[in-house]
N, C-alpha and C positions, 0 to 999 in steps of 0.2 A: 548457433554454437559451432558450429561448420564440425560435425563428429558424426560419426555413424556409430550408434552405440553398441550394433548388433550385426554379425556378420553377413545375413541378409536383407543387410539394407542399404548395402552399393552393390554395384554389377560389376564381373570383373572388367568385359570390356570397356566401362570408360574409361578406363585408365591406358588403354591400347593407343592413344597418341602420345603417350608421356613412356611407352615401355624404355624407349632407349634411356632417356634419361636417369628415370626410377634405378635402372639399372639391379633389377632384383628385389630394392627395397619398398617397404610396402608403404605407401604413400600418408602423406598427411592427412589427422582426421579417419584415418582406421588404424593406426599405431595400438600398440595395448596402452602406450601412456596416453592416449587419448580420449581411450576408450575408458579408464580406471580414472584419471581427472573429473571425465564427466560423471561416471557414477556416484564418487566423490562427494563433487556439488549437490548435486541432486541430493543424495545421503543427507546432506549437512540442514536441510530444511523438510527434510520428510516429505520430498518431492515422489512427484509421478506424472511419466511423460503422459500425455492426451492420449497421445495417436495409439499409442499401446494400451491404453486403455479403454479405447472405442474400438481398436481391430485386435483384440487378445488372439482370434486363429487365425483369422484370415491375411493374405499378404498386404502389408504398410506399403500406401503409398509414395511413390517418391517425391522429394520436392526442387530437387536440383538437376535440369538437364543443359550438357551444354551445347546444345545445337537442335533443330527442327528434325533433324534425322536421329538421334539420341531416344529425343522424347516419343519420337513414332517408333520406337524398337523398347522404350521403355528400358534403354539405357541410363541408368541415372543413380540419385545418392538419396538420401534420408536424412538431411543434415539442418533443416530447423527442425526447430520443437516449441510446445509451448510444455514447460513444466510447471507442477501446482502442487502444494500443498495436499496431503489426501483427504486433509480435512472437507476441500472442497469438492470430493468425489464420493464418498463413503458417509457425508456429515447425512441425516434429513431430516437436518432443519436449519435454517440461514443460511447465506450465501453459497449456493452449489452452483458446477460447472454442467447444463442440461444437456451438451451439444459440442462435436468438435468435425471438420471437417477440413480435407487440404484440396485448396480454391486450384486443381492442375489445368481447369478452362482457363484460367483469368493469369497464368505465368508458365516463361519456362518455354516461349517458341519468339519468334522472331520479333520484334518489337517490342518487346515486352522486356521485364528483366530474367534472367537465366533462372533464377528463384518462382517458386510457386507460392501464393499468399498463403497462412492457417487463419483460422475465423474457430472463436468458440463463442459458444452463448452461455453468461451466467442467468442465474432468477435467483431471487431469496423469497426463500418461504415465508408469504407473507402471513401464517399464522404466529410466528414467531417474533414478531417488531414490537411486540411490546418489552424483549431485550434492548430495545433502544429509545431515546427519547428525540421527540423534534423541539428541537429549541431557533427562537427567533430572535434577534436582536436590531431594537430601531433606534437608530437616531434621533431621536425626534428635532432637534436643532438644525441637522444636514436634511432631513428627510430619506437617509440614509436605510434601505433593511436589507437585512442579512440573516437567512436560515442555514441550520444545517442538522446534522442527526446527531449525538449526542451519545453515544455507548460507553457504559459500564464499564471502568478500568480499576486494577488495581490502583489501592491507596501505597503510595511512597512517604520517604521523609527526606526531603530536600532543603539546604539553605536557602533562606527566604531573608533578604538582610541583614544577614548573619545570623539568624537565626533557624535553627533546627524547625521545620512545617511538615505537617502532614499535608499532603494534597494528592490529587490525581495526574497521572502522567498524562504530559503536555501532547494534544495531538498532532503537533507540529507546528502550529502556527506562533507561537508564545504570546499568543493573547489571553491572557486571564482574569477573571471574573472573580472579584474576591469577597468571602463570606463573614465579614466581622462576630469575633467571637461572640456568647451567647450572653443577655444581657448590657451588650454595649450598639453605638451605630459608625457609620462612616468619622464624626468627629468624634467620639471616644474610644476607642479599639484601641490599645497599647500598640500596635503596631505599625496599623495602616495610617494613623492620625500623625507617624511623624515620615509617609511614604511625599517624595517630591511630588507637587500638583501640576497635573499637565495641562490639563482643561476643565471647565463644567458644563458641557453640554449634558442634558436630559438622555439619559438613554434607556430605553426599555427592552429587557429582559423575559420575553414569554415562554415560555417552558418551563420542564425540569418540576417546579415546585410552584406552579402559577403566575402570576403578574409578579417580576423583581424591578426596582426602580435603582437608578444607578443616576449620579451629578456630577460624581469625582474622578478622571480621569488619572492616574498614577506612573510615575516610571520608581523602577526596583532594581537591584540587583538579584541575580539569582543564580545556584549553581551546585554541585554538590561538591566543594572541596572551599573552605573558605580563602584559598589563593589562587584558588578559578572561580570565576563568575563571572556574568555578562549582564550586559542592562536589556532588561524586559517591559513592558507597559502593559496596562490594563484599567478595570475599570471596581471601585467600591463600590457596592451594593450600600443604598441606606441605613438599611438596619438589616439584624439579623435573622436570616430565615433557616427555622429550626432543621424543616428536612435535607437541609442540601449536607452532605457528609464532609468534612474538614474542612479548614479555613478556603479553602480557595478550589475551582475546578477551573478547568483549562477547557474550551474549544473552538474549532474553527469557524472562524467567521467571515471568509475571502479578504 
């Protein structure tokens, strides 16, 4: 972010080759608009810097020296960061941040870049994964398989071929897996039965709600405004399976 958020975390003298220049003023990256920017940011996601969170008394290391003779006087600046969410510090349970450390062996002297690396280590409490589901998907046709974890998201209502659907938000991939309403299957469902057919390869579905079996490859439109949408793909489930929540769930599949 090249900022030094805090006044003890540049030195004055590195600035002592730039005084003529400076000419009084106080240099980029310790500004108060720079300093209020970055607070700012941070603010806007319920951020919190590592480094200040691992050294609350003791003095922050630096991470920026610009020369071998700098870094031996511990002349230098404060200016990466890694910022996080506090959820990730304060949560205990799922995904926390266990560990933060700035690498000053490994940067920041002569061969190297002028910059010092950060290194954090996350873990997720792994008594808590039953918050998520492992879901597998195979090709059976390609020979094709693909896992990935499956969390809990809000249900939305989004156009789904013009039509107003309840579903789960997309987790970026816009592959979706879609659940024929209840009492109907892949060829009966008032909706899916008139989605364009891409392919029928065999695909198998493990997770979430047991063995899902899928033939019908689909493209859609989809979008939230019905004069934006874009075309999407995915795949029909045979018939319907009662626990999966709304017509369709979305996940990543590579």
């Amino acid at each position: 972010m090249n900022v030094n958020p805090n006044k003890d975390d540049w030195s004055e003298e590195v600035w002592e080759h730039l005084r003529q220049k400076l000419n009084g003023r106080i240099p980029g990256g310790c500004r108060p608009i720079d300093v209020e920017t970055y607070r700012h940011n941070v603010s806007l996601i319920g951020g919190i810097n590592l480094c200040e969170y691992f050294h609350p008394d003791s003095e922050r290391p630096k991470t920026h020296y610009c020369n071998d003779r700098a870094r031996g006087a511990n002349v230098g600046q404060r200016i990466d960061h890694f910022i996080v969410e506090k959820s990730l510090v304060d949560n205990s349970k799922g995904l926390k941040v266990k560990d933060f450390k700035t690498l000053q062996s490994l940067g920041a002297f002569r061969g190297t870049s002028d910059h010092c690396p950060l290194w954090c280590e996350l873990r997720r409490d792994e008594s808590h994964t039953e918050q998520q589901h492992a879901v597998e998907v195979l090709n059976v046709t390609t020979g094709r398989l693909s896992r990935t974890m499956f969390r809990k998201q809000p249900v939305c209502s989004r156009g789904l071929e013009g039509q107003p659907t309840d579903c789960l938000l997309d987790s970026g991939s816009g592959f979706s897996i879609f659940n024929p309403e209840e009492g109907t299957n892949e060829e009966t469902d008032p909706l899916f039965k008139h989605m364009k057919r891409q392919h029928s390869e065999e695909i198998l579905v493990k997770g979430l709600c047991g063995m899902m079996r899928s033939r019908t490859g689909v493209s859609f439109t989809i979008g939230w405004e019905k004069d934006k949408v874009t075309l999407s793909h995915g795949i029909v489930l045979k018939n319907h399976v009662p626990a999966i929540l709304g017509r369709e769930f979305e996940i990543w599949v590579g």
